[in-house]
mmCIF file of the N, C-alpha and C atoms, coordinates in Angstrom:
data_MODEL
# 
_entry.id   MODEL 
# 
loop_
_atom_site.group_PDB 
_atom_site.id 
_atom_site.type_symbol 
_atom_site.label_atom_id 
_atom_site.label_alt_id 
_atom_site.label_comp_id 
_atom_site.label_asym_id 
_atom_site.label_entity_id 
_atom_site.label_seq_id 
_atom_site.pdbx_PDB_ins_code 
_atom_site.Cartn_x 
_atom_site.Cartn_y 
_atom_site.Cartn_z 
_atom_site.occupancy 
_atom_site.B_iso_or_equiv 
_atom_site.pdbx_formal_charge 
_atom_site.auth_seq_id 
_atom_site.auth_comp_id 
_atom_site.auth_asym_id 
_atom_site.auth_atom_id 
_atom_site.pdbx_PDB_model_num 
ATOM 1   N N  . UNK A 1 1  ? -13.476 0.322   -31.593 1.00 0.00 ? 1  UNK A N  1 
ATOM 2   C CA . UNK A 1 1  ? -13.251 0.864   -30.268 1.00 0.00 ? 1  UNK A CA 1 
ATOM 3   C C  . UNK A 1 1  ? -14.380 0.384   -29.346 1.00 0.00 ? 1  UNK A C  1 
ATOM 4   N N  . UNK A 1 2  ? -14.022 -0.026  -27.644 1.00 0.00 ? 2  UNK A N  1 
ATOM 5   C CA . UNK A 1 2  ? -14.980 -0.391  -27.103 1.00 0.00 ? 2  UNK A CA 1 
ATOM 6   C C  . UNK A 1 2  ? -15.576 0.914   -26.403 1.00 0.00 ? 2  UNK A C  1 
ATOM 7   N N  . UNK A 1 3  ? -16.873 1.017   -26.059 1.00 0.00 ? 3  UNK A N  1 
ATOM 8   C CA . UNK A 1 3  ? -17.436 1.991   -25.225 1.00 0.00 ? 3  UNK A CA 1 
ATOM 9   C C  . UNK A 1 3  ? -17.872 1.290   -23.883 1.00 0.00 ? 3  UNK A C  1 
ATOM 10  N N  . UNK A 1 4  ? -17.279 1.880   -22.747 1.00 0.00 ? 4  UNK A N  1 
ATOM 11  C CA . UNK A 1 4  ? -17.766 1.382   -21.461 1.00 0.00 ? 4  UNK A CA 1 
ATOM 12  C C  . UNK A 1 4  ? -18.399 2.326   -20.551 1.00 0.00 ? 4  UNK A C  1 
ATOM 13  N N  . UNK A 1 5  ? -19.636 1.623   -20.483 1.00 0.00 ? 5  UNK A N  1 
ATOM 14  C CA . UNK A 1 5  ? -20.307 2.801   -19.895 1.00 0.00 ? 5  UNK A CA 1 
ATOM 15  C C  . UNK A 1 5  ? -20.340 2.918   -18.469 1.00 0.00 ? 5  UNK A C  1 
ATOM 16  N N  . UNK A 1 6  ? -19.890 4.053   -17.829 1.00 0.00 ? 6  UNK A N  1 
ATOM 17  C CA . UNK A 1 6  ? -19.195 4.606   -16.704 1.00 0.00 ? 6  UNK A CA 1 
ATOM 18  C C  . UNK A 1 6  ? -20.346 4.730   -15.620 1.00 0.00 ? 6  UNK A C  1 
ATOM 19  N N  . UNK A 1 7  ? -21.555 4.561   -15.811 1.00 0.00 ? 7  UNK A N  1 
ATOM 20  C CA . UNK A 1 7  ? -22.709 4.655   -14.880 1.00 0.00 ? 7  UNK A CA 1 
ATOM 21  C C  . UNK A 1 7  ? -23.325 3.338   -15.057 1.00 0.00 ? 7  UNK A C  1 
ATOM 22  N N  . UNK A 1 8  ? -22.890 2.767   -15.242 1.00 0.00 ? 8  UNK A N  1 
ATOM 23  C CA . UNK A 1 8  ? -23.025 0.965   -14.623 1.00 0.00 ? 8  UNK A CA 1 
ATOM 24  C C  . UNK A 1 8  ? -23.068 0.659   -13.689 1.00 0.00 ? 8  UNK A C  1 
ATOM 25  N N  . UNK A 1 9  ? -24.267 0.187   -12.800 1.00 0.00 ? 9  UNK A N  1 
ATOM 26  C CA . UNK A 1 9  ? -24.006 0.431   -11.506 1.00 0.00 ? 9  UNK A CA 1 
ATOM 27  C C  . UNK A 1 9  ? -23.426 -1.307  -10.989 1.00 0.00 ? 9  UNK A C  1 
ATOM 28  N N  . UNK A 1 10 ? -23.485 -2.090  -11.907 1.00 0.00 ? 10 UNK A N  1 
ATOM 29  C CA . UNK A 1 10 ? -22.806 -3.547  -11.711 1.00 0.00 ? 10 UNK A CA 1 
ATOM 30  C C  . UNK A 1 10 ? -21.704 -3.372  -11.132 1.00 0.00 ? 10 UNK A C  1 
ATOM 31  N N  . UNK A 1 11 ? -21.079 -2.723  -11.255 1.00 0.00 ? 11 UNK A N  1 
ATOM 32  C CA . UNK A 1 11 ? -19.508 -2.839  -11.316 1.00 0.00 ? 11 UNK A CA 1 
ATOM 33  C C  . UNK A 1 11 ? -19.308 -1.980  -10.121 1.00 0.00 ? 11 UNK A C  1 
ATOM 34  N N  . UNK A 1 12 ? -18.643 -2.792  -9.078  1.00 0.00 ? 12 UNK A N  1 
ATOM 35  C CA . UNK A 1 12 ? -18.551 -1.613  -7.855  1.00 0.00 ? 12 UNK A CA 1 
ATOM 36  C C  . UNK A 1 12 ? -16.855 -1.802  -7.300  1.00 0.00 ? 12 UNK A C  1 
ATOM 37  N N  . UNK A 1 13 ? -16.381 -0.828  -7.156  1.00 0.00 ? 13 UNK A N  1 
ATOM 38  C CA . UNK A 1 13 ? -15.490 -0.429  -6.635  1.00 0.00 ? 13 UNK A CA 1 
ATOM 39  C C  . UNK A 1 13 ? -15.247 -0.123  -5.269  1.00 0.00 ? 13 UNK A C  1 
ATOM 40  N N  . UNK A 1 14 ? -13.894 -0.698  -4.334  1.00 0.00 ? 14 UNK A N  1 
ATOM 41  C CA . UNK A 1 14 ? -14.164 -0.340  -3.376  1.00 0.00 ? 14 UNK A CA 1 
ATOM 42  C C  . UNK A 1 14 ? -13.303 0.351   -3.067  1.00 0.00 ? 14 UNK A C  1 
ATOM 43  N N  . UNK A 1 15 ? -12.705 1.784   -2.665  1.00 0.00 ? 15 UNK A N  1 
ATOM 44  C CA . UNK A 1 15 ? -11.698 2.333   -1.977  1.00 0.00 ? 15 UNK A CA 1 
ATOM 45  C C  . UNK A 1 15 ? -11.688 2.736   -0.726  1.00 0.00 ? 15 UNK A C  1 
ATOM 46  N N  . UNK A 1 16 ? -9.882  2.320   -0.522  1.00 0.00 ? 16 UNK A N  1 
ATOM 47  C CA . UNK A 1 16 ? -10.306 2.702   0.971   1.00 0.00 ? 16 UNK A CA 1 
ATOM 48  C C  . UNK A 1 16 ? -9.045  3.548   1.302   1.00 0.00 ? 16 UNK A C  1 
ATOM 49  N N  . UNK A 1 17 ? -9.391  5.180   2.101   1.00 0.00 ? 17 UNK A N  1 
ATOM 50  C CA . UNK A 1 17 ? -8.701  6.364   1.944   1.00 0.00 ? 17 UNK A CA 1 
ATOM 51  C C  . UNK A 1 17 ? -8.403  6.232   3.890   1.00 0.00 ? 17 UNK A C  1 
ATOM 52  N N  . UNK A 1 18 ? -6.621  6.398   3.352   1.00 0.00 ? 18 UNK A N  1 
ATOM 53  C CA . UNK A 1 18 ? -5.693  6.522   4.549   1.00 0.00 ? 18 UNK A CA 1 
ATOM 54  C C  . UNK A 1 18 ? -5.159  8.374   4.589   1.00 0.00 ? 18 UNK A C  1 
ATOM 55  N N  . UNK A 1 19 ? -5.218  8.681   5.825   1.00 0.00 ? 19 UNK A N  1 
ATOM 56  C CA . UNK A 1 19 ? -5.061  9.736   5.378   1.00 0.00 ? 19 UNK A CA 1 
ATOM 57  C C  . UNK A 1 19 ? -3.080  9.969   5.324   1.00 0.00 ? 19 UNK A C  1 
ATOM 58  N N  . UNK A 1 20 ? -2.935  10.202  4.773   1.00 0.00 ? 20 UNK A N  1 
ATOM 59  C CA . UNK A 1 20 ? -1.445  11.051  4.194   1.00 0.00 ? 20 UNK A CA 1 
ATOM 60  C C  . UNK A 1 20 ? -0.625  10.702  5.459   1.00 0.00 ? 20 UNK A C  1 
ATOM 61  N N  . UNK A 1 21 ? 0.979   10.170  5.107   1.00 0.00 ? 21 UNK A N  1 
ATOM 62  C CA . UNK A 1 21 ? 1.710   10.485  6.556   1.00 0.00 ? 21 UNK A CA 1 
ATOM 63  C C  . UNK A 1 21 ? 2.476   11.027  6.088   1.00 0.00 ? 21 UNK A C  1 
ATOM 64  N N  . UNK A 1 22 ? 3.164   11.687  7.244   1.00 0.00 ? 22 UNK A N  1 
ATOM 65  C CA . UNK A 1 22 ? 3.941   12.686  7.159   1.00 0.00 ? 22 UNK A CA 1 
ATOM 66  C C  . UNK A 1 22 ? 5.620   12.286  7.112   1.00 0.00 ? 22 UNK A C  1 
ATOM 67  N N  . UNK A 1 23 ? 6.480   11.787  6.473   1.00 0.00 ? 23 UNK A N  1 
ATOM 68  C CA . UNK A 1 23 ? 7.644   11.119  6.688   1.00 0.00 ? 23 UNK A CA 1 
ATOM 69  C C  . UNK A 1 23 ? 8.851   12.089  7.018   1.00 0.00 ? 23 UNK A C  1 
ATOM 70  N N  . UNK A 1 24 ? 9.111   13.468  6.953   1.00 0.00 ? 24 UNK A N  1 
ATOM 71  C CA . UNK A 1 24 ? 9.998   14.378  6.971   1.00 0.00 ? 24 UNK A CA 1 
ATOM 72  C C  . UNK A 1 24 ? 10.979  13.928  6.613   1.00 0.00 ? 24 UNK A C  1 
ATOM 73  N N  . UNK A 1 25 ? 11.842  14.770  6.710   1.00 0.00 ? 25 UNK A N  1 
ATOM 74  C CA . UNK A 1 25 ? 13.147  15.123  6.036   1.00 0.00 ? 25 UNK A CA 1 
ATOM 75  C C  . UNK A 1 25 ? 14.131  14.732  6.423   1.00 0.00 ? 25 UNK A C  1 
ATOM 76  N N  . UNK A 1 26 ? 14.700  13.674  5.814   1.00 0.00 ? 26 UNK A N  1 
ATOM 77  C CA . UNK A 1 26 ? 16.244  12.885  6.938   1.00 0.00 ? 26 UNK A CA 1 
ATOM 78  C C  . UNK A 1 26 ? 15.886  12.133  7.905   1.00 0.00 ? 26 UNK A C  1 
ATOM 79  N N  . UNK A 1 27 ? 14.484  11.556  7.761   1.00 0.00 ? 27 UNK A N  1 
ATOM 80  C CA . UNK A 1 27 ? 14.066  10.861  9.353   1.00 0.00 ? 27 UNK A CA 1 
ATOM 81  C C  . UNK A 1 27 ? 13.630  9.031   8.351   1.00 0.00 ? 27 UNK A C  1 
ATOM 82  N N  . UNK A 1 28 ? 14.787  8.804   8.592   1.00 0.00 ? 28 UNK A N  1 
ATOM 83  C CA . UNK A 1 28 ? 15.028  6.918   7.553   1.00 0.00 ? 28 UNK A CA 1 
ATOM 84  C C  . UNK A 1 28 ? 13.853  6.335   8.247   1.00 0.00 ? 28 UNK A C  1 
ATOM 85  N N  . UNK A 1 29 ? 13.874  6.343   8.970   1.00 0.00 ? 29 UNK A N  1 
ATOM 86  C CA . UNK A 1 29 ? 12.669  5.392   9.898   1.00 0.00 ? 29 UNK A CA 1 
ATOM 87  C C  . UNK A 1 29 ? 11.419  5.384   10.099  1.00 0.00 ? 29 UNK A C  1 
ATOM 88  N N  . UNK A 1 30 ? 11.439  6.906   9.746   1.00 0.00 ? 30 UNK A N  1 
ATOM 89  C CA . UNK A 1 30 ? 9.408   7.252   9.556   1.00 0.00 ? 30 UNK A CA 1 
ATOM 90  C C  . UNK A 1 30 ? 8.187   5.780   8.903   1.00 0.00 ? 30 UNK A C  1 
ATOM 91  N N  . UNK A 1 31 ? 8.576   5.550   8.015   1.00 0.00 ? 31 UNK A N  1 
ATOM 92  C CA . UNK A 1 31 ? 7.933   4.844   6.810   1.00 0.00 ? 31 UNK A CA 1 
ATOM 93  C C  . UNK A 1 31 ? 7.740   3.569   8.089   1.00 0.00 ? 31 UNK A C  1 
ATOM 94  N N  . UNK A 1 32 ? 8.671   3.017   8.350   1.00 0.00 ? 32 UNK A N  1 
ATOM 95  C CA . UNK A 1 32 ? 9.265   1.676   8.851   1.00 0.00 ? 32 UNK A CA 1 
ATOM 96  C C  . UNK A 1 32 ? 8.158   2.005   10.419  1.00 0.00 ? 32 UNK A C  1 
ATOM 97  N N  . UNK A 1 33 ? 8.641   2.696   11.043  1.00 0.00 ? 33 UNK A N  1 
ATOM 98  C CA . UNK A 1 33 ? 8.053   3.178   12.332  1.00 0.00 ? 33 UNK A CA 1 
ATOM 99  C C  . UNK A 1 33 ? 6.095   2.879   11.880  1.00 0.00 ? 33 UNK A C  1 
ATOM 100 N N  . UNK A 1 34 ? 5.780   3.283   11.023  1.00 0.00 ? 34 UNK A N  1 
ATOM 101 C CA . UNK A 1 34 ? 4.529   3.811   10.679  1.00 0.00 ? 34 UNK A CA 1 
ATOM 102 C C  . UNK A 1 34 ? 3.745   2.392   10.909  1.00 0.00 ? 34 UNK A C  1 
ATOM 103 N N  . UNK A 1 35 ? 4.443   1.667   9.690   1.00 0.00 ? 35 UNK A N  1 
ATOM 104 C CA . UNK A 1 35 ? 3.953   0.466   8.778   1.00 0.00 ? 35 UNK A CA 1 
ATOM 105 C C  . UNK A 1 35 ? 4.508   -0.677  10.687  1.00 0.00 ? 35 UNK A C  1 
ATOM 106 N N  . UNK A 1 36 ? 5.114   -0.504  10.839  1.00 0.00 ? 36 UNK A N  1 
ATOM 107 C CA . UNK A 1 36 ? 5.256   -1.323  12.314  1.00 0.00 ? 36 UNK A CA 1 
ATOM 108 C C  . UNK A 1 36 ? 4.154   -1.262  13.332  1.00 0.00 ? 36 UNK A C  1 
ATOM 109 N N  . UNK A 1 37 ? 3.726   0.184   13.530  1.00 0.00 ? 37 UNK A N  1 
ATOM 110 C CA . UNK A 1 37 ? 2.486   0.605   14.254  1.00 0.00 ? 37 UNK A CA 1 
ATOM 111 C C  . UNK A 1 37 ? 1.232   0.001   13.813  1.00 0.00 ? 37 UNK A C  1 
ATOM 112 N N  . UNK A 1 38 ? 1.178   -0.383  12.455  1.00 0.00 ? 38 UNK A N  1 
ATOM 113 C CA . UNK A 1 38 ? -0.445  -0.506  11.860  1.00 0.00 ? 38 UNK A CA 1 
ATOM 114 C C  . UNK A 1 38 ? -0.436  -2.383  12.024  1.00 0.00 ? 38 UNK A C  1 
ATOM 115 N N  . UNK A 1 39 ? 1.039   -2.953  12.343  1.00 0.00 ? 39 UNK A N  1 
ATOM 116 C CA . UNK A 1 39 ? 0.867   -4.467  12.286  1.00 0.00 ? 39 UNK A CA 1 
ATOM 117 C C  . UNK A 1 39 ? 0.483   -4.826  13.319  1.00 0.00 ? 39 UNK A C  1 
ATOM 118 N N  . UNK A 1 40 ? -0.220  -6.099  14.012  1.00 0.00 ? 40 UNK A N  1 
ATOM 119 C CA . UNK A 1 40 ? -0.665  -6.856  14.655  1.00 0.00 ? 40 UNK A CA 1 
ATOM 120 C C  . UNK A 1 40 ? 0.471   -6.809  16.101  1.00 0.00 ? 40 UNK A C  1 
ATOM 121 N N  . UNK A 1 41 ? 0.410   -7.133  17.159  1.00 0.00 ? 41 UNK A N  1 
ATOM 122 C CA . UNK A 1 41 ? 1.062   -7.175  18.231  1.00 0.00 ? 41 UNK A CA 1 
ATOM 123 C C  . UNK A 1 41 ? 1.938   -8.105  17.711  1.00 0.00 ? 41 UNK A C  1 
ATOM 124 N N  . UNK A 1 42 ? 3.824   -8.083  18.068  1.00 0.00 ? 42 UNK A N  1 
ATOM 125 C CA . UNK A 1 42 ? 4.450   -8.788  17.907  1.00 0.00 ? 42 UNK A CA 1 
ATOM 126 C C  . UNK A 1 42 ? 4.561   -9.067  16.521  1.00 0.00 ? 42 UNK A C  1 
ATOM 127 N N  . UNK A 1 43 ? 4.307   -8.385  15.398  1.00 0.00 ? 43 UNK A N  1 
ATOM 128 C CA . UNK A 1 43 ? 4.735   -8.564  13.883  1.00 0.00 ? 43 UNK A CA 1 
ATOM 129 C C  . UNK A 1 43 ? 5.738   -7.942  13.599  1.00 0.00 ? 43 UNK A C  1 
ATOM 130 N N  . UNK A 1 44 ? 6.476   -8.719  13.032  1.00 0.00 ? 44 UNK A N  1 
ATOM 131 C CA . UNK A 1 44 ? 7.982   -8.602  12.325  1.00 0.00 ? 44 UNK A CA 1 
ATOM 132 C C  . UNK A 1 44 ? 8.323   -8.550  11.170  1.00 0.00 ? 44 UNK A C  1 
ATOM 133 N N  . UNK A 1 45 ? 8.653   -7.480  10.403  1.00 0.00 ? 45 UNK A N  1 
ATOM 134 C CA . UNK A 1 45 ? 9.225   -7.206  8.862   1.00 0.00 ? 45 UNK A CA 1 
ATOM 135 C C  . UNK A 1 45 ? 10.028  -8.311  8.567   1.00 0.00 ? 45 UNK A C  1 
ATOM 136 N N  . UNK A 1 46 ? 10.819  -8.646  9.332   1.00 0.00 ? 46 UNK A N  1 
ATOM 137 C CA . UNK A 1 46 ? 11.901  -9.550  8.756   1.00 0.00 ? 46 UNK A CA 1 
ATOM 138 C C  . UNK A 1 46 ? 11.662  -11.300 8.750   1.00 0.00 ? 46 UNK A C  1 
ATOM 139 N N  . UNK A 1 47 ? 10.349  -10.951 9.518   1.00 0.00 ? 47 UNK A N  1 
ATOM 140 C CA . UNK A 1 47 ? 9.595   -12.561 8.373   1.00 0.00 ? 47 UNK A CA 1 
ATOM 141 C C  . UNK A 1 47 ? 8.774   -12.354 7.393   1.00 0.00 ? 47 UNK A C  1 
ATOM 142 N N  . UNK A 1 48 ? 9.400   -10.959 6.427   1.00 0.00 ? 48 UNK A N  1 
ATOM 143 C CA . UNK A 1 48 ? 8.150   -11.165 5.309   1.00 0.00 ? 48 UNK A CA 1 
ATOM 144 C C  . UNK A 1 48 ? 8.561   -12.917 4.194   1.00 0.00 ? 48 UNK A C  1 
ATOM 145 N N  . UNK A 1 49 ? 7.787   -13.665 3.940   1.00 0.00 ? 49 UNK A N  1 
ATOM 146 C CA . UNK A 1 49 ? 7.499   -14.414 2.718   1.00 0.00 ? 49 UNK A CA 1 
ATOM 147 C C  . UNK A 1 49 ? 7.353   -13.907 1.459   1.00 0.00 ? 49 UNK A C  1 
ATOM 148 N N  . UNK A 1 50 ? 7.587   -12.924 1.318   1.00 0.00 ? 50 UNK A N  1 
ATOM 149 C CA . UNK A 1 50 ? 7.457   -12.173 -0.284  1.00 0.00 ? 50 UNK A CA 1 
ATOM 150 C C  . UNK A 1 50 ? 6.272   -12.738 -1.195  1.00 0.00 ? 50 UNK A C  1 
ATOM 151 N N  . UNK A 1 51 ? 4.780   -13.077 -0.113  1.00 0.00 ? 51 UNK A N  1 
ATOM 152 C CA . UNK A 1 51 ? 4.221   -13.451 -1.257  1.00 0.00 ? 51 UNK A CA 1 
ATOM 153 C C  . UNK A 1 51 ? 3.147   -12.336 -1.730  1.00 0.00 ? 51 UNK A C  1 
ATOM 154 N N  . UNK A 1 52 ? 3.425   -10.931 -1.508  1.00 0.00 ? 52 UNK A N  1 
ATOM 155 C CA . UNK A 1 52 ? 2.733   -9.733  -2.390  1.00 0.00 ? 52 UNK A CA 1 
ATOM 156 C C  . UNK A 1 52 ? 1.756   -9.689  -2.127  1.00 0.00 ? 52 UNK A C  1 
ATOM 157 N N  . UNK A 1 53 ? 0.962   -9.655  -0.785  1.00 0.00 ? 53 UNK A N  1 
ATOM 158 C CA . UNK A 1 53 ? -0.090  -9.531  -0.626  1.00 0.00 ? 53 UNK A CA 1 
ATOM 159 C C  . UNK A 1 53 ? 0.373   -8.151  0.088   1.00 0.00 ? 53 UNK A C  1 
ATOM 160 N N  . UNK A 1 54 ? 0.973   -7.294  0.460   1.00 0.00 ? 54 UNK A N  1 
ATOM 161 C CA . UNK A 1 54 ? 1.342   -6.087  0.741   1.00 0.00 ? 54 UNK A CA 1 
ATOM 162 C C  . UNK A 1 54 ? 1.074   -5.263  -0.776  1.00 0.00 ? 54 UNK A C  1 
ATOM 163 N N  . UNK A 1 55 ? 1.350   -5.618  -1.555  1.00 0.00 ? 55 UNK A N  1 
ATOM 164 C CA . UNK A 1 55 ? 1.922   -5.228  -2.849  1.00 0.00 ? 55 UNK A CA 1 
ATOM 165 C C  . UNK A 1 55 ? -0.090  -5.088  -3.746  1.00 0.00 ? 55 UNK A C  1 
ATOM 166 N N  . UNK A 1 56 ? -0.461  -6.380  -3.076  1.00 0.00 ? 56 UNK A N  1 
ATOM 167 C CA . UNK A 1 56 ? -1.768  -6.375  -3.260  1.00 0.00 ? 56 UNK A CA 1 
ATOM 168 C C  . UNK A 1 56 ? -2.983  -5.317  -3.627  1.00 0.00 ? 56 UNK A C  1 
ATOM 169 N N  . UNK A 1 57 ? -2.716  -4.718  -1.931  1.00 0.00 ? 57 UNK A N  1 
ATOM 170 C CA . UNK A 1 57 ? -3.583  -3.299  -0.870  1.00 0.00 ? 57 UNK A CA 1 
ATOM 171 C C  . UNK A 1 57 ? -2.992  -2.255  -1.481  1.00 0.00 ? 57 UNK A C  1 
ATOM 172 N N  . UNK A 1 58 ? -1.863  -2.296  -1.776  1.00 0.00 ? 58 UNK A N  1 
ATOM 173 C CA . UNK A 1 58 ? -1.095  -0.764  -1.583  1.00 0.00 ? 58 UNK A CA 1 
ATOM 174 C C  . UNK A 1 58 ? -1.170  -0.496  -3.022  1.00 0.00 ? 58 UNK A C  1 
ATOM 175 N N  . UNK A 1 59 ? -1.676  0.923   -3.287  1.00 0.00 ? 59 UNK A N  1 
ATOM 176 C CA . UNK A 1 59 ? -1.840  2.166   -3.991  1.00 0.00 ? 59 UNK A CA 1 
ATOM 177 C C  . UNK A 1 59 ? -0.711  2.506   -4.609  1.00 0.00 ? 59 UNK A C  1 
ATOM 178 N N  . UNK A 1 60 ? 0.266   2.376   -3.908  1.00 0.00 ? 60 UNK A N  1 
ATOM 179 C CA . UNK A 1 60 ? 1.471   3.342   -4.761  1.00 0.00 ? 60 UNK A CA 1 
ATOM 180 C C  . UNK A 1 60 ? 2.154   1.875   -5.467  1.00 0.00 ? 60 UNK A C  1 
ATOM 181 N N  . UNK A 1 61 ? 1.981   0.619   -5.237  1.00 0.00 ? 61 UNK A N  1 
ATOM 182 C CA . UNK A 1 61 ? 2.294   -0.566  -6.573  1.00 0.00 ? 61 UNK A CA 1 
ATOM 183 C C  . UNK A 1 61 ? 2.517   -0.205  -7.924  1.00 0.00 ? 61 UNK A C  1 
ATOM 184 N N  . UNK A 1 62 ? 1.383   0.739   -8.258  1.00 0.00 ? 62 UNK A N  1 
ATOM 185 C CA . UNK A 1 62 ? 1.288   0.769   -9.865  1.00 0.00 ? 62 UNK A CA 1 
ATOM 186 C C  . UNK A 1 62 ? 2.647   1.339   -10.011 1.00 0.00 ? 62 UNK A C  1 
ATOM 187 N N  . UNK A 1 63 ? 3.135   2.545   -9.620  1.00 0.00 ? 63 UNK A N  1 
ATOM 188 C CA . UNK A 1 63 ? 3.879   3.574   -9.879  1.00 0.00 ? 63 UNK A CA 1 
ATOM 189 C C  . UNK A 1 63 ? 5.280   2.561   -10.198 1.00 0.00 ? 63 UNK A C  1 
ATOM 190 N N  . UNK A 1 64 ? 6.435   2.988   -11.047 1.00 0.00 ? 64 UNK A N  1 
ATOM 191 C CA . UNK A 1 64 ? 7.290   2.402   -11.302 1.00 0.00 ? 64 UNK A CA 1 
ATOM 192 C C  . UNK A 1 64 ? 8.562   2.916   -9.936  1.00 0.00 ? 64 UNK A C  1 
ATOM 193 N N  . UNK A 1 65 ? 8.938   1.547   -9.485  1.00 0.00 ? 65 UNK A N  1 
ATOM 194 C CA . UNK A 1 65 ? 9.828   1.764   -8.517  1.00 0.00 ? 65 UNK A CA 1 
ATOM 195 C C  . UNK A 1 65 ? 9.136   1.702   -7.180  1.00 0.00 ? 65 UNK A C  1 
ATOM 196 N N  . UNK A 1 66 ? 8.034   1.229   -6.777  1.00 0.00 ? 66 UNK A N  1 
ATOM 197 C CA . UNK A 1 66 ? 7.294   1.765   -5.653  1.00 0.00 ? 66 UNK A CA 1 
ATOM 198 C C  . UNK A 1 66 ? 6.480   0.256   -5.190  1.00 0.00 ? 66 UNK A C  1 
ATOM 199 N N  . UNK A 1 67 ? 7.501   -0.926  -5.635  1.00 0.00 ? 67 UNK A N  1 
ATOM 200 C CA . UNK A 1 67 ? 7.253   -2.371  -4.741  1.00 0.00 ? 67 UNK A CA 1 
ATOM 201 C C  . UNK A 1 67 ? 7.610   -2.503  -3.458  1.00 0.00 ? 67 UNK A C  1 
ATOM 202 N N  . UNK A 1 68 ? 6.040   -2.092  -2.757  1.00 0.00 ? 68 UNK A N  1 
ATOM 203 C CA . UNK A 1 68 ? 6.114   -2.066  -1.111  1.00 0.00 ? 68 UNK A CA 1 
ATOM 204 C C  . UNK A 1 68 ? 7.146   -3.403  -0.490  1.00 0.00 ? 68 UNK A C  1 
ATOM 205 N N  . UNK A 1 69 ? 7.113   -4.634  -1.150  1.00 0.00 ? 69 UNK A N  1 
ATOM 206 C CA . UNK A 1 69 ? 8.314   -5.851  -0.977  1.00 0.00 ? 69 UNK A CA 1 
ATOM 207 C C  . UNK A 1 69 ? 9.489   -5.169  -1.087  1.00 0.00 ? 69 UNK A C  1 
ATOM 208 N N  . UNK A 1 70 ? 9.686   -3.951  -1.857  1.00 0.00 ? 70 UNK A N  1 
ATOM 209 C CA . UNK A 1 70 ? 11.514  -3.790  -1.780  1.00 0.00 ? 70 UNK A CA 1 
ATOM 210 C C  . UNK A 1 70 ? 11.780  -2.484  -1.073  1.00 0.00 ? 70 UNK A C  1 
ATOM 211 N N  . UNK A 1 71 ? 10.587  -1.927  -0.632  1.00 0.00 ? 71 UNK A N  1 
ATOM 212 C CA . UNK A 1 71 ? 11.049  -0.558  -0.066  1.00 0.00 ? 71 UNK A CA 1 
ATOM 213 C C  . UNK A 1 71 ? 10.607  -0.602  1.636   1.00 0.00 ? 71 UNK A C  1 
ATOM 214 N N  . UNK A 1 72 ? 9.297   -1.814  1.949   1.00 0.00 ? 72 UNK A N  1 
ATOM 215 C CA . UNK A 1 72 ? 9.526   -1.686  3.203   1.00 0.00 ? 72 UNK A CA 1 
ATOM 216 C C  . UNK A 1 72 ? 10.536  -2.905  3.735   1.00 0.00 ? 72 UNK A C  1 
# 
């Protein structure tokens, strides 16, 4: 078994904390609306290139079912 020791200060981590949105109930567009607001002037979903650099940043990736490429 390996032991890794957890107070290593080599090894640095960086997180970075968004706070929570709020998507309610029956409102399809929340998510879409949100992620539109945070892009650059004049950025468009529907030229994504699928090359996963969304998929990259985003937190909820790991989770099964939760490829920011197929849900935004």
């Amino acid at each position: 078994m390996t032991e890794i020791d957890i107070n290593n200060s080599s090894v640095e981590e960086s997180i970075i904390r968004v706070a929570p949105v709020e998507l309610g109930i029956g409102s399809k567009n929340m998510l879409k609306d949100f992620v539109m607001s945070m892009m650059p002037k004049g950025g468009n979903l529907n030229f994504c290139f699928n090359c996963g650099a969304c998929s990259s940043g985003c937190p909820a990736s790991g989770l099964a079912g939760m490829d920011p490429r197929k849900f935004v």
